[in-house]
One Martini backbone bead per residue (centre of mass of N, CA, C, O) as a GRO file, in nm:
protein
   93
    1UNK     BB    1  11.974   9.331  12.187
    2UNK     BB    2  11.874   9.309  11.866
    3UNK     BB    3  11.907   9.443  11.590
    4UNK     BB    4  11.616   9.521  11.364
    5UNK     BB    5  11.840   9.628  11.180
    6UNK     BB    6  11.924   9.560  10.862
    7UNK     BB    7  12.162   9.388  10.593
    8UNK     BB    8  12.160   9.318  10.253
    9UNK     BB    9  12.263   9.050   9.995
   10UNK     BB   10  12.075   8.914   9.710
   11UNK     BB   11  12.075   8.655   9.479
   12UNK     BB   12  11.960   8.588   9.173
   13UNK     BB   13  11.879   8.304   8.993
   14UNK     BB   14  11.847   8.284   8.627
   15UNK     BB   15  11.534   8.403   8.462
   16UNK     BB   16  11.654   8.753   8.563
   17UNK     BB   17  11.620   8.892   8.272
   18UNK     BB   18  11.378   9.043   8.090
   19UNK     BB   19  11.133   8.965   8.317
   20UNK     BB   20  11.098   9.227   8.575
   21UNK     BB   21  11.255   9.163   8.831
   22UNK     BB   22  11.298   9.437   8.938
   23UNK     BB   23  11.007   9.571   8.915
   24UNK     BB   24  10.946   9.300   9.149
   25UNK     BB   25  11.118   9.421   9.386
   26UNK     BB   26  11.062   9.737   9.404
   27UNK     BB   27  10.754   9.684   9.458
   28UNK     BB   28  10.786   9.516   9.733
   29UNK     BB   29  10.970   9.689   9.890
   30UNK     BB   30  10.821   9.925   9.911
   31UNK     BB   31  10.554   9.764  10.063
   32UNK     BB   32  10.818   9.745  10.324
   33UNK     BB   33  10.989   9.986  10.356
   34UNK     BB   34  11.291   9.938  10.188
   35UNK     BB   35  11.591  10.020  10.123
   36UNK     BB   36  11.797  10.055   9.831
   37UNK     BB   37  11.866   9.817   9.560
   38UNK     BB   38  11.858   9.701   9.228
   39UNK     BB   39  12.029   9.489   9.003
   40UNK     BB   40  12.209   9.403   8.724
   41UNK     BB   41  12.444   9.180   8.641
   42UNK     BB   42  12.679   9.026   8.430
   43UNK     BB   43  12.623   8.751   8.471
   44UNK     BB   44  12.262   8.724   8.501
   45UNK     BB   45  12.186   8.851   8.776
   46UNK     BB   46  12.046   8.958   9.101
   47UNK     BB   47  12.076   9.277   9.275
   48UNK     BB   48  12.035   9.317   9.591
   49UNK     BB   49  12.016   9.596   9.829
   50UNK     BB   50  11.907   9.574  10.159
   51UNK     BB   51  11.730   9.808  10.461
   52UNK     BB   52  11.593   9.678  10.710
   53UNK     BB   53  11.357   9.475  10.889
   54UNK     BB   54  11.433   9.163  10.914
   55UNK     BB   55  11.150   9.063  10.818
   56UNK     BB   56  11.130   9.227  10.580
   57UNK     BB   57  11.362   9.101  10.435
   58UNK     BB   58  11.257   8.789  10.424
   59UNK     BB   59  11.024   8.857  10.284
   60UNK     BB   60  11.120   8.911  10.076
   61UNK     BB   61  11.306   8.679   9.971
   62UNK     BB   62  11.036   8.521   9.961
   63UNK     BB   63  10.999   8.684   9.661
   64UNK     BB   64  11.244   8.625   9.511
   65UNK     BB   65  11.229   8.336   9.470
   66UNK     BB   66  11.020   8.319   9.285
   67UNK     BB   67  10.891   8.543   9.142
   68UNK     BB   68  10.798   8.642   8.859
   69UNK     BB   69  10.627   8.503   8.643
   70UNK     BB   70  10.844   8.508   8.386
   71UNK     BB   71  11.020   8.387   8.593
   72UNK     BB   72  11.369   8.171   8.692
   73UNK     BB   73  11.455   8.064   9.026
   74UNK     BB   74  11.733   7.837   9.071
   75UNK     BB   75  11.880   8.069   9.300
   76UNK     BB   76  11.950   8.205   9.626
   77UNK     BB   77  12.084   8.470   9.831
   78UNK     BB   78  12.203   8.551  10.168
   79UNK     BB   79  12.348   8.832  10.347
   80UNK     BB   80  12.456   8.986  10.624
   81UNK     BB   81  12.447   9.326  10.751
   82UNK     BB   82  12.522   9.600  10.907
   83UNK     BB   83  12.350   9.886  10.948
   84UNK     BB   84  12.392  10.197  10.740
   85UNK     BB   85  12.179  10.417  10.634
   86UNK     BB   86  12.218  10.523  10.367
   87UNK     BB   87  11.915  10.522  10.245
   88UNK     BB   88  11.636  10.639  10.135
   89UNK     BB   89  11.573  10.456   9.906
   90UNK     BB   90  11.437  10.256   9.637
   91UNK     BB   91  11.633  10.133   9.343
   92UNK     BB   92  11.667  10.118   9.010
   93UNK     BB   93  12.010  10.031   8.833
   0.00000   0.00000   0.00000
């Protein structure tokens, strides 16, 4: 039976940084019940690390790729990874 929690790693690209986007993630996040964080990174990108159901998780990531009204999402990744339990909560970095 294939395990229903799961770890991802998230990239969106584009005009991703200074226009909430962290900030429509973490609510995102929180109304799906999802733990990890979401953080800029110096490249210009937004990473998520989120873990719980796959298809919550899915659905972020489809909610990421839009992104809030101000921003411009150009490309976005995602990687699935062993879920590891860490995360209490879901969190802004």
């Amino acid at each position: 039976m294939e395990n229903k929690f799961w770890r991802a790693e998230i990239i969106a690209v584009g005009f991703v940084q200074g226009v909430g986007f962290r900030y429509f993630v973490y609510q995102n996040a929180l109304l799906l019940d999802l733990k990890g964080y979401v953080k800029n990174l110096y490249t210009g990108e937004v990473l998520t690390v989120v873990e719980g159901e796959r298809y919550k998780i899915e659905e972020l990531f489809n909610k990421i790729k839009i992104g809030p009204s101000y921003s411009r999402v150009t490309k976005t990744t995602i990687e699935w990874f062993e879920h590891k339990g860490e995360f209490k909560t879901f969190d802004v970095r």
